[in-house]
C-alpha positions in Angstrom: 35.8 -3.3 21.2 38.4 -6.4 21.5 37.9 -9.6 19.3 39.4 -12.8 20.8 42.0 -12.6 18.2 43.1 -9.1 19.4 42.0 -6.8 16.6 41.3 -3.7 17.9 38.1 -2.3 16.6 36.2 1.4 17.4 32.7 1.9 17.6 32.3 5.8 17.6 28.5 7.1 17.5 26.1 10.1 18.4 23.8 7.4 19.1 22.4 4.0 19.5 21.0 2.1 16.2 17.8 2.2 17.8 13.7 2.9 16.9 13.9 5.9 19.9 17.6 6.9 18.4 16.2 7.4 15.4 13.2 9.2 16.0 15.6 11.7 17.9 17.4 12.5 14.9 20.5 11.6 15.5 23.5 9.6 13.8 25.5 6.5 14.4 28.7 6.0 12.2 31.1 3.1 12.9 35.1 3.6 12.3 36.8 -0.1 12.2 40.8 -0.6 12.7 42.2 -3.9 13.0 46.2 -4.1 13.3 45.2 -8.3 12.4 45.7 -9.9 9.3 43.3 -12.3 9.5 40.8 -10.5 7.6 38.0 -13.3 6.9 37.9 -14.0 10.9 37.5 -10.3 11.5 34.7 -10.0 8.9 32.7 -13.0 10.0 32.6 -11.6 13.6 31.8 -8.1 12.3 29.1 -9.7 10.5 27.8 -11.5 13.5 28.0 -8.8 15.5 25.8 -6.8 13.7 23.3 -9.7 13.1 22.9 -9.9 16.4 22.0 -6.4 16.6 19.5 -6.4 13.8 17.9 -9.4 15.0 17.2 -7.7 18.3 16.6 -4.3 17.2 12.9 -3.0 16.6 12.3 -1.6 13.0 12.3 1.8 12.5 9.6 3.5 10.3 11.9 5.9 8.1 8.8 7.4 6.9 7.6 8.4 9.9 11.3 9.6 10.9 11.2 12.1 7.7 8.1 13.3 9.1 9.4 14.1 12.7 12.5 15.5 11.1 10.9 18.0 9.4 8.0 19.0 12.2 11.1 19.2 14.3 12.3 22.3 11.6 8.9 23.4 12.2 9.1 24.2 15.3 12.8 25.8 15.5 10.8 28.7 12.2 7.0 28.8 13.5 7.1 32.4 14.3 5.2 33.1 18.1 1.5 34.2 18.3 1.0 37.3 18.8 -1.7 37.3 21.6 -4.2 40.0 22.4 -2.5 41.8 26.1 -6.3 40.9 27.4 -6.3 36.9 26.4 -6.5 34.6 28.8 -4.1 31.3 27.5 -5.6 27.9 28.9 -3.3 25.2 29.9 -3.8 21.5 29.6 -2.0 18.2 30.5 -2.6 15.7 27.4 -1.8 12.1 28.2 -0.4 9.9 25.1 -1.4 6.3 25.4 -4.3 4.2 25.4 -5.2 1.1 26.4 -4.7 0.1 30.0 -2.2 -2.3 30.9 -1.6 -3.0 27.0 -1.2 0.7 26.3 -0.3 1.6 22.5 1.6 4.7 22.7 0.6 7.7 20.1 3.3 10.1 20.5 5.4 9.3 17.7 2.5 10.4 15.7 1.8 13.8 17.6 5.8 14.7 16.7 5.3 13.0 13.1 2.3 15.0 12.1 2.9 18.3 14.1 -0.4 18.1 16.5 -2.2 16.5 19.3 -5.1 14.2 19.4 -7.2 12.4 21.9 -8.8 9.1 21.8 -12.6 7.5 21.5 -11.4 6.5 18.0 -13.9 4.3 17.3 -16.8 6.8 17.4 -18.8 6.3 14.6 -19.8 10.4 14.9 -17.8 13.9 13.9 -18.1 15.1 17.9 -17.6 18.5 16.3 -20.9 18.2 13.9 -23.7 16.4 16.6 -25.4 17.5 19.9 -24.3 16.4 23.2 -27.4 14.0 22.9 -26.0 12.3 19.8 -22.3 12.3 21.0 -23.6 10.7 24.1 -25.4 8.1 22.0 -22.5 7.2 20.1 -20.3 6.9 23.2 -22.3 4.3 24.6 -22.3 2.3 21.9 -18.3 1.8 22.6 -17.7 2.1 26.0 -17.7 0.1 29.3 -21.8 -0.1 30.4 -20.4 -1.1 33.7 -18.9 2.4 33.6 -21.7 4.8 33.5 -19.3 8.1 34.4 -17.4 6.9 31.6 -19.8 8.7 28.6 -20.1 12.1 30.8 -16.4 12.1 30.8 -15.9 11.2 27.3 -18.1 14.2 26.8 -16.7 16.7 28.8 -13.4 15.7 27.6 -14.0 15.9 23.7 -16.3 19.1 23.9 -13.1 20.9 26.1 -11.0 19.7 23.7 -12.6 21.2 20.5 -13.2 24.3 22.2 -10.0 24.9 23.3 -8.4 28.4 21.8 -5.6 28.4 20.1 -2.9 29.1 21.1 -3.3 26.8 24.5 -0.8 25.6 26.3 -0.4 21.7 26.6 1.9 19.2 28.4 2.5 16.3 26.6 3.1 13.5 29.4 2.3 10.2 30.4 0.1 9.7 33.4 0.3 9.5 37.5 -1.0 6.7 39.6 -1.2 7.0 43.4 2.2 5.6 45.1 4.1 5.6 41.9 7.5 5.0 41.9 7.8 5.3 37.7 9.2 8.4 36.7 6.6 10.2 34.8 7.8 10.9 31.1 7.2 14.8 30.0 7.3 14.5 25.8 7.1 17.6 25.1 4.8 21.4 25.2 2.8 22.3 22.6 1.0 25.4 21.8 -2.6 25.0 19.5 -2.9 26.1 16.1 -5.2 25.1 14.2 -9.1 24.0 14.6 -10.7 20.3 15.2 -10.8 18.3 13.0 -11.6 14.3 12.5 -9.6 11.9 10.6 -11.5 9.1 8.7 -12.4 6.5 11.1 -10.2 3.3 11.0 -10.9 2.2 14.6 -6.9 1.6 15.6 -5.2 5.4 15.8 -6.4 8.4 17.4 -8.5 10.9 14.6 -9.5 13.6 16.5 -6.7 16.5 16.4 -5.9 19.7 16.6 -2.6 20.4 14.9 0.3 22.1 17.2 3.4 23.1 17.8 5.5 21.0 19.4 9.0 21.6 21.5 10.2 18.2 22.3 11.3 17.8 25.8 11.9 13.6 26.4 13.0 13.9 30.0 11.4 11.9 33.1 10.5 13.5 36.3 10.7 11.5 39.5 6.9 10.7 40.1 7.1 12.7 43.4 8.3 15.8 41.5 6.1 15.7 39.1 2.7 14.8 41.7 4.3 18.4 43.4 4.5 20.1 40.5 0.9 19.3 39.2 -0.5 19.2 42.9 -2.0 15.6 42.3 -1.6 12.6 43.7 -3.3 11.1 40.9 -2.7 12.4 37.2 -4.6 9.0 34.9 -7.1 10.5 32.6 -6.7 11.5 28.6 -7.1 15.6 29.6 -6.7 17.7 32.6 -7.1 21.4 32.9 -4.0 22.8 34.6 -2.9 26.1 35.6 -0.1 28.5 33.7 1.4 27.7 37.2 1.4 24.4 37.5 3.1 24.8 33.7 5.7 26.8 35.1 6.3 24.7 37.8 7.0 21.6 35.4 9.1 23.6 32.9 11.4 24.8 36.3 11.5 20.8 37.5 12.8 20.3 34.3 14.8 23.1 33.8 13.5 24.3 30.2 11.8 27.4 29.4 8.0 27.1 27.5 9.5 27.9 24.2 5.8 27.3 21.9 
């Protein structure tokens, strides 16, 4: 970087001071050099400079940052199931955000605490501890009435994802709508390891989990690559049951093996 006075200044850094940057673990250090005397002017546009960035920059949650740092560990030490030769591994694609056009994004949290969650957060209910009569119940009380389908769904969806095995297989992406031009983000695989269970209800963040391993991915597939891959024009609700295939065929687009 070149001031107006001609000081010569170098910005050397791994990464950008940003809340992504930092939740990738990375570092940003600064090396200044200035062959100018004028050591006050220097200063005051140094400290302008980084003003500037601070005022634009989102703040990071450090706390949170400790937390993926060490899941992050977790991952590189869990030691690989074992699984029985005559086990049949299920596969699922596990969308991250809520909310429709205002969508609140939950990954941070998946990486933070080391699993994967699904939504409905307001039910009043433990799915895990009621009948499908009383989970249905409690589903209407929350949902769109103008959506009928929308309780069988929410149903279906919570009951397949309590009884998944460990040791499943799940994409961690963000979702496909028909004629998308978006890349479609891919956070990460995770492999199941550990039962349901429900967080005390607060109403905001998903609280029903299942705690994972996670091998962070953070690379975008062209929507059309990804539609091929998964063999959908169409990829927009919270859980889909894929194949080991169509697993394969997104790790080989994105040219990573399923390490979990």
């Amino acid at each position: 970087m070149t001031l107006r006075d001609g000081s010569q200044w170098v910005l050397m850094g791994s990464a950008n001071l940003t809340y992504q940057g930092l939740f990738a673990n990375q570092e940003a250090c600064i090396d200044l050099h200035s062959a100018s005397t004028a050591e006050e002017l220097v200063i005051g546009h140094i400290r302008r400079w980084f003003d500037d960035l601070f005022a634009k920059a989102r703040c990071p949650d450090l706390a949170q940052a400790k937390a993926i740092f060490d899941q992050r560990s977790r991952y590189r030490l869990e030691p690989r199931p074992s699984m029985p030769a005559a086990m049949q591994l299920e596969y699922r694609a596990l969308k991250t955000t809520s909310g429709g056009a205002n969508a609140e994004e939950h990954w941070p949290r998946f990486l933070s605490e080391g699993m994967v969650a699904i939504g409905w957060e307001q039910l009043d209910v433990d799915p895990s501890k009621v009948d499908d009569s009383k989970l249905r119940k409690a589903l209407k009380t929350i949902l769109d009435p103008q959506r009928p389908g929308s309780v069988d769904f929410g149903v279906r969806t919570i009951r397949d994802f309590i009884s998944l095995p460990n040791g499943s297989i799940i994409v961690v992406c963000r979702g496909l709508v028909p004629k998308q031009v978006k890349p479609v983000h891919i956070y990460a695989f995770a492999r199941v390891t550990g039962p349901f269970r429900a967080d005390p209800m607060n109403g905001t963040q998903w609280r029903f989990k299942r705690n994972a391993v996670i091998q962070p991915i953070g690379t975008s597939l062209p929507a059309a690559t990804f539609s091929a891959a998964v063999q959908k024009n169409s990829f927009r609700q919270t859980m889909h049951r894929i194949s080991a295939d169509t697993a394969q065929r997104l790790a080989d687009a994105l040219g990573v093996p399923v390490g979990v």
